[in-house]
DRENTORKOL-3810 file (N, C-alpha, C; in nm, 4 decimals):
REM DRENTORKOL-3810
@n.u->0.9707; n.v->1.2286; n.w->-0.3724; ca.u->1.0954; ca.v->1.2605; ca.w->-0.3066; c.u->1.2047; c.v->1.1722; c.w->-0.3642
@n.u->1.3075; n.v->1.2231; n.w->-0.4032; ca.u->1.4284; ca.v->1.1520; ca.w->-0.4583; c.u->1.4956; c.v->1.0866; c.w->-0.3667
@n.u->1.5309; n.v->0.9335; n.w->-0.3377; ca.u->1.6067; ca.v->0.9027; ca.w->-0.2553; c.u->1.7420; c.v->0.9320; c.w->-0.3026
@n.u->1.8912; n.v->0.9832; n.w->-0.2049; ca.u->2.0100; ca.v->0.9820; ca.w->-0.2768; c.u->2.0599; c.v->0.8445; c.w->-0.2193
@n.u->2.1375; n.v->0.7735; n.w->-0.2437; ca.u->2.2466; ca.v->0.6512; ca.w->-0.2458; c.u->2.3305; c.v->0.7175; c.w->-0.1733
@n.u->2.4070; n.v->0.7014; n.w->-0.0644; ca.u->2.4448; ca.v->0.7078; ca.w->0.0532; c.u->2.6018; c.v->0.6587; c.w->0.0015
@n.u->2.7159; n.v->0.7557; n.w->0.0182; ca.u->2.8218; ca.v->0.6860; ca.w->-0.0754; c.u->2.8630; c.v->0.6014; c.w->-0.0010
@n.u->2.9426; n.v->0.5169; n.w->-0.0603; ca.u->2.9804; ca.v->0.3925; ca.w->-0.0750; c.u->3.1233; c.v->0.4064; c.w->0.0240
@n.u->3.1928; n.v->0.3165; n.w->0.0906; ca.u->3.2982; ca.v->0.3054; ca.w->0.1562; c.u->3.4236; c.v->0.2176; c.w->0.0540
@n.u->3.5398; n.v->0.2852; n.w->0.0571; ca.u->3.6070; ca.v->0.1599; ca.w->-0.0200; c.u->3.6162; c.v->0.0257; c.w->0.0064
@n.u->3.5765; n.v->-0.0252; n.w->0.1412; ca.u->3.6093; ca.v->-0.1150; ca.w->0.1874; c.u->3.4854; c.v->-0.2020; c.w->0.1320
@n.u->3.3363; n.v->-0.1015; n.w->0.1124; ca.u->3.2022; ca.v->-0.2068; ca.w->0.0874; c.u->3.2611; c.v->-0.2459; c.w->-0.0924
@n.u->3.3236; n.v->-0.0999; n.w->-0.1343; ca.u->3.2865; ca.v->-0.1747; ca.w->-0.2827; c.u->3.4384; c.v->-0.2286; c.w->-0.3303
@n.u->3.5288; n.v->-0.2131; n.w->-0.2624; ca.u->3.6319; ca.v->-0.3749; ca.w->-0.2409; c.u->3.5780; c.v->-0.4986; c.w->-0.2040
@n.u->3.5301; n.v->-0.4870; n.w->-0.1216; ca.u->3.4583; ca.v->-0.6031; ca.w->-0.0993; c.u->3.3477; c.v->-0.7030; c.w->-0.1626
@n.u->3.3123; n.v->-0.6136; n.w->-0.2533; ca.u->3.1915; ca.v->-0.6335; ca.w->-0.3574; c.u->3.2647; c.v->-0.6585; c.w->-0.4898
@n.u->3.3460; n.v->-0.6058; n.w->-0.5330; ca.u->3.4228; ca.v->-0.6527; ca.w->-0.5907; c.u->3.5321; c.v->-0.7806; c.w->-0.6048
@n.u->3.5589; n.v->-0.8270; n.w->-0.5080; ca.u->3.6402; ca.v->-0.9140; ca.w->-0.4590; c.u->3.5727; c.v->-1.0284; c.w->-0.4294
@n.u->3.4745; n.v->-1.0515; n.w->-0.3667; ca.u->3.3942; ca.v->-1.1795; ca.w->-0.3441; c.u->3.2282; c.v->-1.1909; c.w->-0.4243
@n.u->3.2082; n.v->-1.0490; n.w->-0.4821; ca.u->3.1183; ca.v->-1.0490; ca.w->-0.5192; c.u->2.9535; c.v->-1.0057; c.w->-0.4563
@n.u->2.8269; n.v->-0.9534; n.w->-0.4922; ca.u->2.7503; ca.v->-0.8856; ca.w->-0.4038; c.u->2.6653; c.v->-0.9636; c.w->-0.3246
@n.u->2.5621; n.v->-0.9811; n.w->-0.1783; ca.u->2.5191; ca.v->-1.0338; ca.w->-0.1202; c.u->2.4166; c.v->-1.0031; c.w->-0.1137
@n.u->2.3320; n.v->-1.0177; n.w->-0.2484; ca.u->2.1894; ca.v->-0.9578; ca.w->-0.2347; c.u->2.0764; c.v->-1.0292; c.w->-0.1455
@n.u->2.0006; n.v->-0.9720; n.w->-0.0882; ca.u->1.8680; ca.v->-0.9782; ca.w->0.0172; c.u->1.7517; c.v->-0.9042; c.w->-0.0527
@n.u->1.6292; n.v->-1.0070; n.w->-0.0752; ca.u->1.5415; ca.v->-0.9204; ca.w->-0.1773; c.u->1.4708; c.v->-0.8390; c.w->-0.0516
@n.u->1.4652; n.v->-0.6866; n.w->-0.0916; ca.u->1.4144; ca.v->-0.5943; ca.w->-0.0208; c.u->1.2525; c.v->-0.6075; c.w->-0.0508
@n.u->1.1997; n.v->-0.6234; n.w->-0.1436; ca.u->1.0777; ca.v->-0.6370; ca.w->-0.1927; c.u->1.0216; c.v->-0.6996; c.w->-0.2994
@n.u->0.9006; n.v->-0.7601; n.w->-0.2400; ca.u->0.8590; ca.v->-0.8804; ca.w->-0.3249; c.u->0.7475; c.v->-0.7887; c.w->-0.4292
@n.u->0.7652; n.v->-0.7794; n.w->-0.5810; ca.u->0.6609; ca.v->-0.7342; ca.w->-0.6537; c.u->0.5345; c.v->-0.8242; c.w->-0.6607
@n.u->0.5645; n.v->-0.9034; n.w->-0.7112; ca.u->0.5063; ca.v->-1.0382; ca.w->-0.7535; c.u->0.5430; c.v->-1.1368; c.w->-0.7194
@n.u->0.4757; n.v->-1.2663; n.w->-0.7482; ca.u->0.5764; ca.v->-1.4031; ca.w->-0.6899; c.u->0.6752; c.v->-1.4517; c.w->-0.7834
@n.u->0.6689; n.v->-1.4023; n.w->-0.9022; ca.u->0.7912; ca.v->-1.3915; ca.w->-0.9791; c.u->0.9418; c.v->-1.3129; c.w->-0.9475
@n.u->0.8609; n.v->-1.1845; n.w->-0.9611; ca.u->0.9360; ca.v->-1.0231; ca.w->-0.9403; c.u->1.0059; c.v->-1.0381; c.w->-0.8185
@n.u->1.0854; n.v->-0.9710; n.w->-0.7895; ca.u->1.1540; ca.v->-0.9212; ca.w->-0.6262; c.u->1.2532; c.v->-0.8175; c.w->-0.6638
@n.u->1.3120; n.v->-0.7005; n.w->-0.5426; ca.u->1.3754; ca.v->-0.5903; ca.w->-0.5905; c.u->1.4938; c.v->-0.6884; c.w->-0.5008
@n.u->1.5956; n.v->-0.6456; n.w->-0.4953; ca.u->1.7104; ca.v->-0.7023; ca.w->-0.4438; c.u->1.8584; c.v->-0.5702; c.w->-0.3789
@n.u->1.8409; n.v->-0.5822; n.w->-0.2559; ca.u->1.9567; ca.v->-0.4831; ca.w->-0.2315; c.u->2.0853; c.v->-0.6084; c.w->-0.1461
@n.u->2.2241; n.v->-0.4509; n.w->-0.1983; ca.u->2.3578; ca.v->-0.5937; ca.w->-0.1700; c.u->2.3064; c.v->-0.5697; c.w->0.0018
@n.u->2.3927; n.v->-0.6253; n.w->0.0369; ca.u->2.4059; ca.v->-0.6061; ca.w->0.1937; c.u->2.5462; c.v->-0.5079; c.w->0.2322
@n.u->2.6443; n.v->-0.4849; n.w->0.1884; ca.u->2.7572; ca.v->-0.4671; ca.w->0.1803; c.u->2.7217; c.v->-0.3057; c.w->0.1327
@n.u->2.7319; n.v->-0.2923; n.w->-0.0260; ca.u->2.7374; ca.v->-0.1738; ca.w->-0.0589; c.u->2.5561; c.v->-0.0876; c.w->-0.0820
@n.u->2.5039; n.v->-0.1246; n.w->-0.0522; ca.u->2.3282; ca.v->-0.1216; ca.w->-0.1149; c.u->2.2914; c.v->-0.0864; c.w->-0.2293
@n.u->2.3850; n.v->-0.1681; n.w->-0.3337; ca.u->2.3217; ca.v->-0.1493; ca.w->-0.5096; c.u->2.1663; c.v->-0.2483; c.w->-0.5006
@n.u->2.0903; n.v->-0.1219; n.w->-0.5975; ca.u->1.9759; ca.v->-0.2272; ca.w->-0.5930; c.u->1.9772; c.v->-0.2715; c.w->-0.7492
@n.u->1.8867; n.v->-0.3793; n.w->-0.7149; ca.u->1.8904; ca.v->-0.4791; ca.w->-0.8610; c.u->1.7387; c.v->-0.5712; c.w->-0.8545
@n.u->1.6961; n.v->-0.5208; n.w->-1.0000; ca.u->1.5316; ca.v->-0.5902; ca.w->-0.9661; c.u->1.5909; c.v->-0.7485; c.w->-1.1041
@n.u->1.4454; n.v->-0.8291; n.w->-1.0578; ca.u->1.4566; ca.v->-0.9643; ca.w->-1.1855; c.u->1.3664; c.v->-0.8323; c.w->-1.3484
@n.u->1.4325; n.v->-0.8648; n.w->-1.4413; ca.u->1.4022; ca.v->-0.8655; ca.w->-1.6078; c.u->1.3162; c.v->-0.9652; c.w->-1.6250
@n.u->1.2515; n.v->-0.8947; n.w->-1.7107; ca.u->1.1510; ca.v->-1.0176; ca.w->-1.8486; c.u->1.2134; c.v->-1.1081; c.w->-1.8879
@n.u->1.3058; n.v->-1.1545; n.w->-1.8997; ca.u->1.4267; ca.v->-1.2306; ca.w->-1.9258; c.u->1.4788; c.v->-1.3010; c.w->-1.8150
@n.u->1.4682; n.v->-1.2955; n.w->-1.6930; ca.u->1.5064; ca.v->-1.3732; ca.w->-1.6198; c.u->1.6504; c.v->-1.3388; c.w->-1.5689
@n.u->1.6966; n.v->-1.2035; n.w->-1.5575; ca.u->1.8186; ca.v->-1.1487; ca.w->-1.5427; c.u->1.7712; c.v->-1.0477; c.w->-1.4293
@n.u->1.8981; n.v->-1.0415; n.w->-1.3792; ca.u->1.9306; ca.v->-0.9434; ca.w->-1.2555; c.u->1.9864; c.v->-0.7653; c.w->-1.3389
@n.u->1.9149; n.v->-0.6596; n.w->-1.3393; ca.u->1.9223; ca.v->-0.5035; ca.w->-1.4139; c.u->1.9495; c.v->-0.4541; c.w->-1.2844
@n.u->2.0304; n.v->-0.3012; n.w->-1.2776; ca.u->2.0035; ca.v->-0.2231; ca.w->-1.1555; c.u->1.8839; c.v->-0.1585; c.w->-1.1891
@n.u->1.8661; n.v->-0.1528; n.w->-1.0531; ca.u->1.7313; ca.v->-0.0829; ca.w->-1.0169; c.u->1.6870; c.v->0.1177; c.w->-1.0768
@n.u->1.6895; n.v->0.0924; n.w->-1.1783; ca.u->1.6819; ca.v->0.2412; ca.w->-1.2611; c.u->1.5260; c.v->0.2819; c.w->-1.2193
@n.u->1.4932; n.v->0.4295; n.w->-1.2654; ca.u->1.3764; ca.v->0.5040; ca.w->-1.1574; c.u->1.2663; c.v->0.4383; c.w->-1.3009
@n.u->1.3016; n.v->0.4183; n.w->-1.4414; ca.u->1.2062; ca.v->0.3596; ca.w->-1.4899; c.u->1.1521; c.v->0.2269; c.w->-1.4607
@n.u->1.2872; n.v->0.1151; n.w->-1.4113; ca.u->1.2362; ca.v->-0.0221; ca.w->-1.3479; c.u->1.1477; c.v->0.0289; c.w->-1.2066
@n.u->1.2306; n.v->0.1066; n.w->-1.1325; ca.u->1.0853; ca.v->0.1434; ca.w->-1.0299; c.u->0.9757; c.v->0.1506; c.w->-1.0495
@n.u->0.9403; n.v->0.2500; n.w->-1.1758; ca.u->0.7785; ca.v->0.2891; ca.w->-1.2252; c.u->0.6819; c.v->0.0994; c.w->-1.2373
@n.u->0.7873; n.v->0.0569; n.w->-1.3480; ca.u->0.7255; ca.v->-0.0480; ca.w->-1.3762; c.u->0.7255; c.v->-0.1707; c.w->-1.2837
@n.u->0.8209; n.v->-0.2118; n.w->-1.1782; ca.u->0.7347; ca.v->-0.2774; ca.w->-1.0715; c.u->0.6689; c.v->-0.2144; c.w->-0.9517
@n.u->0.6380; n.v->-0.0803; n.w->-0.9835; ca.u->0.4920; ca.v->-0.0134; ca.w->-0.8999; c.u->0.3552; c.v->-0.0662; c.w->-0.9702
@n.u->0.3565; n.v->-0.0690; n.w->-1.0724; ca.u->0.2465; ca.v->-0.0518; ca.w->-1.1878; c.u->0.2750; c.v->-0.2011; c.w->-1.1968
@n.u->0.3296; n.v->-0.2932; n.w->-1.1902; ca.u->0.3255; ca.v->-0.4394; ca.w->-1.1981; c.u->0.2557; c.v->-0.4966; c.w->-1.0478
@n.u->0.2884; n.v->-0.4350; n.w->-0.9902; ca.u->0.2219; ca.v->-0.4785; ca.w->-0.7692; c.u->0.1001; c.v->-0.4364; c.w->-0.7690
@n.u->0.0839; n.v->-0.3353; n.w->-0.8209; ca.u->-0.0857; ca.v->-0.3037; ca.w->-0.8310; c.u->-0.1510; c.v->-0.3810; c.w->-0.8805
@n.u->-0.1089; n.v->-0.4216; n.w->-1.0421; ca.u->-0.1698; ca.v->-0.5189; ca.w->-1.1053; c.u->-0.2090; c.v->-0.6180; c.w->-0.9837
@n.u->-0.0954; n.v->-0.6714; n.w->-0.9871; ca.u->-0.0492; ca.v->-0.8155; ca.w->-0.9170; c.u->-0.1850; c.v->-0.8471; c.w->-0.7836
@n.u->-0.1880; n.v->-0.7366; n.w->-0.7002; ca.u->-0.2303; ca.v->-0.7083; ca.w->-0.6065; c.u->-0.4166; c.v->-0.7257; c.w->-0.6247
@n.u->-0.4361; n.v->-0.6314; n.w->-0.7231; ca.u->-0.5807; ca.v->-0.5996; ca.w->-0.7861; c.u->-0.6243; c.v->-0.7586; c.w->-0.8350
@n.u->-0.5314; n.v->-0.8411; n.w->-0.8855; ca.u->-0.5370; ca.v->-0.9984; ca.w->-0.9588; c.u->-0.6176; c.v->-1.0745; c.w->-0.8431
@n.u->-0.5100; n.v->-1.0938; n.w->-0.7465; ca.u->-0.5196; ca.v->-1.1285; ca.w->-0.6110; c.u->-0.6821; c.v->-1.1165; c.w->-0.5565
@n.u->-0.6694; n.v->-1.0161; n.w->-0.5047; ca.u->-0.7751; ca.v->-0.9847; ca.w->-0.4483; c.u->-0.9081; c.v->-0.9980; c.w->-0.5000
@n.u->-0.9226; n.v->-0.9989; n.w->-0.6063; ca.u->-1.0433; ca.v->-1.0447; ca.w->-0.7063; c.u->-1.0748; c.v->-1.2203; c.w->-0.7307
@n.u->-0.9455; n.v->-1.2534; n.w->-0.7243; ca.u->-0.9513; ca.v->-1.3901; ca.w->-0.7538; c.u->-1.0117; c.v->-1.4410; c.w->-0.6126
@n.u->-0.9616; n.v->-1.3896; n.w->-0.5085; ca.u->-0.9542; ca.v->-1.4749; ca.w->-0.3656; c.u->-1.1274; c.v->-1.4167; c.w->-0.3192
@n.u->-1.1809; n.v->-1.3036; n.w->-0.4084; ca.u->-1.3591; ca.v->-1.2454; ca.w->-0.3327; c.u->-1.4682; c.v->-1.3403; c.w->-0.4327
@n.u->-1.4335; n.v->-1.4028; n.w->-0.5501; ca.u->-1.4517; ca.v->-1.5181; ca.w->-0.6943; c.u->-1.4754; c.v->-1.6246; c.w->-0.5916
@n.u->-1.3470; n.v->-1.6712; n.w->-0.5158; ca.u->-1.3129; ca.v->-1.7898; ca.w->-0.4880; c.u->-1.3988; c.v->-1.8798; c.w->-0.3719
@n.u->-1.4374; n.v->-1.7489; n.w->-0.2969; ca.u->-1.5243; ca.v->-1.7617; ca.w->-0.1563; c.u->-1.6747; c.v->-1.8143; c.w->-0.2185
END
């Protein structure tokens, strides 16, 4: 299902513009990774291989789905090892 982006008010993306965005990470991929939405206007923005803030494009989606699984599958193997 396609989510649509909910338009924007002039006042959120004046405001975002003007002081700049107030991101809140919506979701943690990894303990590296996190997705990040503003609070104000809701642009999303995940962390890069690089250590940079990208918007959240439907290919960065694919790849921190397929990175949490990993992540997840890591986890859980390590912690049934560990016992």
């Amino acid at each position: 299902m396609k989510k649509i982006n909910p338009p924007l008010s002039a006042f959120a993306r004046l405001y975002c513009n003007f002081f700049g965005h107030d991101f809140k990470i919506s979701k943690s991929v990894t303990n590296h990774i996190h997705e990040y939405t503003c609070k104000h206007c809701a642009i999303e923005m995940t962390d890069t291989a690089n250590g940079f803030l990208a918007q959240l494009t439907p290919r960065f989606k694919e790849t921190n789905d397929y990175l949490a699984q990993i992540h997840k599958r890591r986890r859980r193997k390590n912690y049934a090892t560990a016992s």
